[in-house]
N, C-alpha and C positions, 0 to 999 in steps of 0.2 A: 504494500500500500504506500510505503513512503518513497518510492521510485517516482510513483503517479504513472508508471505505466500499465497498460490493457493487460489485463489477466484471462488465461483461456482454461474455464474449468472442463476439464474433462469428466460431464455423470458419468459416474459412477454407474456401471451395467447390474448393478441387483436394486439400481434407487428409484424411484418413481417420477415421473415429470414433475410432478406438484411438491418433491421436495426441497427443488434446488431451490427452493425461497427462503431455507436455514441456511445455507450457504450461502447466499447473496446477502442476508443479514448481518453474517460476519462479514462479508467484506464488505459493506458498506460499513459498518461497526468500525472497520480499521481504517477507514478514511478512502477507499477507492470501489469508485461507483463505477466504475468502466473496467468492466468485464461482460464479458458469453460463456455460454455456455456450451460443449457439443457433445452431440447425441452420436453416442456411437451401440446402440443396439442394447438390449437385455437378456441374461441368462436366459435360457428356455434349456431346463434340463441340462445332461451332461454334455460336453461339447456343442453347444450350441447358441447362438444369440440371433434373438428375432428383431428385427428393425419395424416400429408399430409408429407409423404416420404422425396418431393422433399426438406422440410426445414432441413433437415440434410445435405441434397448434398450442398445445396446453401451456408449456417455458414462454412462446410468444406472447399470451394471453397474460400472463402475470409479468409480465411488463419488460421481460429479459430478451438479451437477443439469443438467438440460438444459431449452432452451425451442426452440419448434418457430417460425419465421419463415414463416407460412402464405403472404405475400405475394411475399417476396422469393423465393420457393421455385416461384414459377411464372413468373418472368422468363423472358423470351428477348434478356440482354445483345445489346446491337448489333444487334439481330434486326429493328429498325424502321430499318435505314438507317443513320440520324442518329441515334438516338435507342434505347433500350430499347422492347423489345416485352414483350408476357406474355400469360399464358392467366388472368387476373384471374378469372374464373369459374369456376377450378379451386380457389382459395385456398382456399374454406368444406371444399371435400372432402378437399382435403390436411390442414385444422387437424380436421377430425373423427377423419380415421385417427391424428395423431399423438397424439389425447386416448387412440385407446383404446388408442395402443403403450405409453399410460403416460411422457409427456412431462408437467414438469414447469407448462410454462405457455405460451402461446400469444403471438403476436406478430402483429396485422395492423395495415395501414396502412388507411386510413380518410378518405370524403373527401367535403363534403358533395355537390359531383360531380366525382364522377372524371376526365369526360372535360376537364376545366378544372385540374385539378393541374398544376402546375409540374414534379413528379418523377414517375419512377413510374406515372404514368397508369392504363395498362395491367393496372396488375397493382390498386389499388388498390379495394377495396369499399365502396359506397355508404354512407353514415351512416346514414341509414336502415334498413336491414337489419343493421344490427348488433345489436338487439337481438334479433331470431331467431337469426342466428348463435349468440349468446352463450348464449342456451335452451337450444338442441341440445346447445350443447357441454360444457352444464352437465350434462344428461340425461345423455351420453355418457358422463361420468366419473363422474357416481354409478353406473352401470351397473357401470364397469369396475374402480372403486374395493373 
């Protein structure tokens, strides 16, 4: 707080949309109103987190901005064994629906190839295709704008 710069909370995937408002309390508490918040999916059982629309609508509604974690949001934690699994070719469909829930701003990890990333792998989107991504997602929000 005593920087005065933008703080990015990451909820917490077992928290509820409607809790980040104890955490924005502390940090407004400690003197810094400028922060977001990003949604990056909720437990569902073992290896698993489900990305639920309506937790962008609800953070928005209580007066916070929100960003939508398209990547992290299609993980299957421990799902590879050793390691993180994910449905990485879900990520572009996930950050499309959360542009048109009217989320604040998008979050994907990016790599020039994926299958050679040190984190992450799985879930991660070629460099290359990012800039179709970013067209669409552009489209999407003047749409919904």
């Amino acid at each position: 707080a005593q920087s005065g710069r933008a703080v990015n909370v990451k909820k917490g995937q077992f928290l509820a949309p409607w809790d980040v408002k104890n955490i924005a309390e502390k940090l407004i508490a400690f003197g810094n109103d400028k922060f977001c918040f990003t949604e990056r999916g909720t437990t569902f059982g073992y290896n698993n987190l489900v990305a639920d629309m309506r937790s962008l609508y609800w953070v928005r509604e209580a007066g916070y901005p929100i960003i939508f974690d398209a990547t992290h949001s299609v993980q299957r934690p421990g799902g590879g064994g050793d390691k993180t699994s994910g449905d990485g070719e879900l990520a572009p469909v996930l950050a499309r629906a959360a542009i048109a829930a009217g989320c604040d701003g998008i979050f994907m990890e990016v790599h020039e190839n994926p299958q050679r990333a040190l984190s992450d792998a799985a879930n991660q989107l070629p460099l290359k295709d990012l800039p179709k991504h970013l067209r669409m997602l552009k489209a999407i929000h003047a749409a919904v704008s």
